[in-house]
PASEBA-1860 file (N, C-alpha, C; in nm, 3 decimals):
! residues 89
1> XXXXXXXX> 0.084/-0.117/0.000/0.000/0.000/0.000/0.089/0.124/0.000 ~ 0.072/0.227/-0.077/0.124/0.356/-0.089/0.037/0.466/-0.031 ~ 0.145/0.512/0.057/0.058/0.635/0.140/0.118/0.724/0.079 ~ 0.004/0.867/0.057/0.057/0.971/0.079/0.006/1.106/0.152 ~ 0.090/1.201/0.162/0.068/1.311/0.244/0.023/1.417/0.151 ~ -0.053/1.468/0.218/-0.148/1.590/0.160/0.004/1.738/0.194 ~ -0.053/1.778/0.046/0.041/1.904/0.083/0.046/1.980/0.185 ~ -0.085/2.011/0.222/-0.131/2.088/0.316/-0.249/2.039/0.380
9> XXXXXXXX> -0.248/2.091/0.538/-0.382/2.014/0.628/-0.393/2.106/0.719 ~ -0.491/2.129/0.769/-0.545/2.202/0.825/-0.730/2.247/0.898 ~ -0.768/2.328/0.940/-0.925/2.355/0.925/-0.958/2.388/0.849 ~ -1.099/2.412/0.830/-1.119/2.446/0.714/-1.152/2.581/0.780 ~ -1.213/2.670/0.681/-1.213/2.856/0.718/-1.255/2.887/0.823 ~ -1.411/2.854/0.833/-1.484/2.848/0.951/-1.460/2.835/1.119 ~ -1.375/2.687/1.087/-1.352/2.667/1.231/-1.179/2.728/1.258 ~ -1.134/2.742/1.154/-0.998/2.835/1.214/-0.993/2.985/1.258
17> XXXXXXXX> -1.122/3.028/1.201/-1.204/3.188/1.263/-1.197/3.180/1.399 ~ -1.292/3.062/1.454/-1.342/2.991/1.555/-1.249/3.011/1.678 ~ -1.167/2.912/1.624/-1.007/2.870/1.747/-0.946/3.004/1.745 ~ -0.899/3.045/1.605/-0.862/3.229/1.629/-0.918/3.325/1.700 ~ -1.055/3.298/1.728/-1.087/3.408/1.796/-1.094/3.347/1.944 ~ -1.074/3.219/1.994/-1.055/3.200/2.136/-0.948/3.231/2.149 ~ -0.827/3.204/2.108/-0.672/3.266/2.131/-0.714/3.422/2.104 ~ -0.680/3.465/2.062/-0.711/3.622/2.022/-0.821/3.668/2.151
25> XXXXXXXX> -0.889/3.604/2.197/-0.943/3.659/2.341/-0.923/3.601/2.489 ~ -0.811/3.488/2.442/-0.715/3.429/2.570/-0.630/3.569/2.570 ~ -0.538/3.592/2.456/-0.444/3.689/2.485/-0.438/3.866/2.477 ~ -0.628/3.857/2.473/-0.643/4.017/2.512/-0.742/4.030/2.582 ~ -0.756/3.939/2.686/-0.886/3.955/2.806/-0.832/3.844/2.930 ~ -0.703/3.786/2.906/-0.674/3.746/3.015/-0.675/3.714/3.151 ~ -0.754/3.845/3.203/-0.803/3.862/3.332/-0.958/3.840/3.323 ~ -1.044/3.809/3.243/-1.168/3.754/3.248/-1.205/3.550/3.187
33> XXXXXXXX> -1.276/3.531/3.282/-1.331/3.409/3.236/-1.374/3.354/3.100 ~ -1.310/3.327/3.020/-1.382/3.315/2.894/-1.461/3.171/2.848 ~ -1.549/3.178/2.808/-1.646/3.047/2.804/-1.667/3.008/2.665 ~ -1.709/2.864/2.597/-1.751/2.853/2.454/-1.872/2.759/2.446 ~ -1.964/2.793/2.417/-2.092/2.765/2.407/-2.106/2.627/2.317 ~ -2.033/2.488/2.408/-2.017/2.399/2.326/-1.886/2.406/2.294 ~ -1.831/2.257/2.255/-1.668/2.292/2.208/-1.671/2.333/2.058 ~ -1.568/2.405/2.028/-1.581/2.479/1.879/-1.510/2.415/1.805
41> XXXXXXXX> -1.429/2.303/1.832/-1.390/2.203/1.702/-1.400/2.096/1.770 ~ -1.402/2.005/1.690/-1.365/1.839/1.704/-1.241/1.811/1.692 ~ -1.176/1.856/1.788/-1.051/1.810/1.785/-0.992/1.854/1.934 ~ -1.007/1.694/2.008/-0.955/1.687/2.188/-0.833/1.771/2.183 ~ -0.682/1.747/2.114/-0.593/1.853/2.153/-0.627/2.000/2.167 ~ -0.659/2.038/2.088/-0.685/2.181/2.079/-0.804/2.223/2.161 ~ -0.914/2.149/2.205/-0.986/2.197/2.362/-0.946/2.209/2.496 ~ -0.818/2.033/2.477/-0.749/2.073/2.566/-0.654/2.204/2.593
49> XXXXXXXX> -0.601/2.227/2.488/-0.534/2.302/2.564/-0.541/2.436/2.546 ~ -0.689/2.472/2.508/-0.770/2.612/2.566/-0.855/2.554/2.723 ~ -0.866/2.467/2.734/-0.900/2.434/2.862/-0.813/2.461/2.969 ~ -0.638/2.421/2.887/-0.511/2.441/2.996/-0.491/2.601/3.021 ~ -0.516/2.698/2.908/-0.547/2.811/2.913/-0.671/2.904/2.984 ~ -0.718/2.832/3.022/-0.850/2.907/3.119/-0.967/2.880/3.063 ~ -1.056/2.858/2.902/-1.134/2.838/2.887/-1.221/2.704/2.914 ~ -1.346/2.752/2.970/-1.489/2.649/3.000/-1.549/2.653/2.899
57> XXXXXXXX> -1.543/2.501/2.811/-1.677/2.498/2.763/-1.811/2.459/2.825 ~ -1.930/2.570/2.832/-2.060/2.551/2.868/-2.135/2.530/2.769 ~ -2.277/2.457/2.815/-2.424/2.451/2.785/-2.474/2.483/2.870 ~ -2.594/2.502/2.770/-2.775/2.555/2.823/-2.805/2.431/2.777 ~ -2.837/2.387/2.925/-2.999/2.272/2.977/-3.079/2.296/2.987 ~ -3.160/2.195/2.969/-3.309/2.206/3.031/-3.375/2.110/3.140 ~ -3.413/2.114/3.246/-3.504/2.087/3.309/-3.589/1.960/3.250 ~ -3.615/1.832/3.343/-3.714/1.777/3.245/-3.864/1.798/3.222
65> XXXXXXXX> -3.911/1.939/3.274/-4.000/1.985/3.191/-3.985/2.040/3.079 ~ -3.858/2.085/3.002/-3.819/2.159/2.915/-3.800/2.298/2.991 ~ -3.789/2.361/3.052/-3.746/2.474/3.165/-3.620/2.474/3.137 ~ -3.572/2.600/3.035/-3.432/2.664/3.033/-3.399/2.671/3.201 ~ -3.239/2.608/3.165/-3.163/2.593/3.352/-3.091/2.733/3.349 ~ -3.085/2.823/3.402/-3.042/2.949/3.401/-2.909/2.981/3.481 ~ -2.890/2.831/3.510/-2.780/2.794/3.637/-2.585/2.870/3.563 ~ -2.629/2.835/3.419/-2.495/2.881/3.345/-2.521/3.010/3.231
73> XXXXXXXX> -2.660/3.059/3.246/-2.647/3.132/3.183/-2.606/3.246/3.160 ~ -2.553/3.328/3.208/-2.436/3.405/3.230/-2.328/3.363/3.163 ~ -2.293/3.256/3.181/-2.121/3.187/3.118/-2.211/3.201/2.960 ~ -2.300/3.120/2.977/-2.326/3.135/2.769/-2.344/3.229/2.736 ~ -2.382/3.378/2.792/-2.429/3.490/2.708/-2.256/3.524/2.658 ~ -2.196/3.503/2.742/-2.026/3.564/2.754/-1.941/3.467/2.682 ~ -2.086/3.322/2.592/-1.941/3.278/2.533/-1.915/3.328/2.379 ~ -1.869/3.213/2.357/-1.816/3.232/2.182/-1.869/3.128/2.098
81> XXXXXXXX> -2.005/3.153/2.047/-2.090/3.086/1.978/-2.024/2.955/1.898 ~ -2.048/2.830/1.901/-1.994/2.765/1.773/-2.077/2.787/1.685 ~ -2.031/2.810/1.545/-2.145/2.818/1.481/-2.181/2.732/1.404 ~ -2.201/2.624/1.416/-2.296/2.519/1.383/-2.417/2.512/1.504 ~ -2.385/2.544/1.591/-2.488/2.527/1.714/-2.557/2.660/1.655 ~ -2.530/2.777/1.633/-2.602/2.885/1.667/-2.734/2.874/1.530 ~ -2.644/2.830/1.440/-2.750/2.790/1.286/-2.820/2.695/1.361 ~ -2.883/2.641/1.414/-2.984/2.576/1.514/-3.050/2.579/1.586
89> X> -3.048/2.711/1.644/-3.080/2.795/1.770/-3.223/2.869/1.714
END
């Protein structure tokens, strides 16, 4: 079998906006909590280690009546939308 390597690899546009703008508000808000409404890529290294950097990813629950839990909502108004979640919303 012959493998080969792609010239180039990477995200695609969308989600490198995404991760750019959590770094880009790790390293100019430092002193605030920053949250992401859901993780913003599929990819464990790179949550981890905005996780090792200070960021929480949160959700909005519900109650099993369907009753928005308001317990985190604060952290989600303040996060950083993924946007596949928000096209759903």
């Amino acid at each position: 079998m012959q493998v080969e390597l792609a010239k180039s690899a990477g995200f695609c546009f969308g989600v490198q906006r995404a991760v750019d703008t959590v770094y880009k508000q790790i390293e100019e808000n430092s002193a605030e909590k920053i949250y992401t409404y859901g993780p913003i890529i599929h990819n464990e290294e790179v949550i981890k280690d905005m996780e090792k950097k200070g960021v929480e990813v949160t959700f909005l629950g519900c109650d099993e009546k369907g009753t928005l839990d308001y317990a985190d909502f604060e952290k989600a108004i303040k996060a950083i939308y993924d946007i596949f979640i928000t096209t759903q919303l």
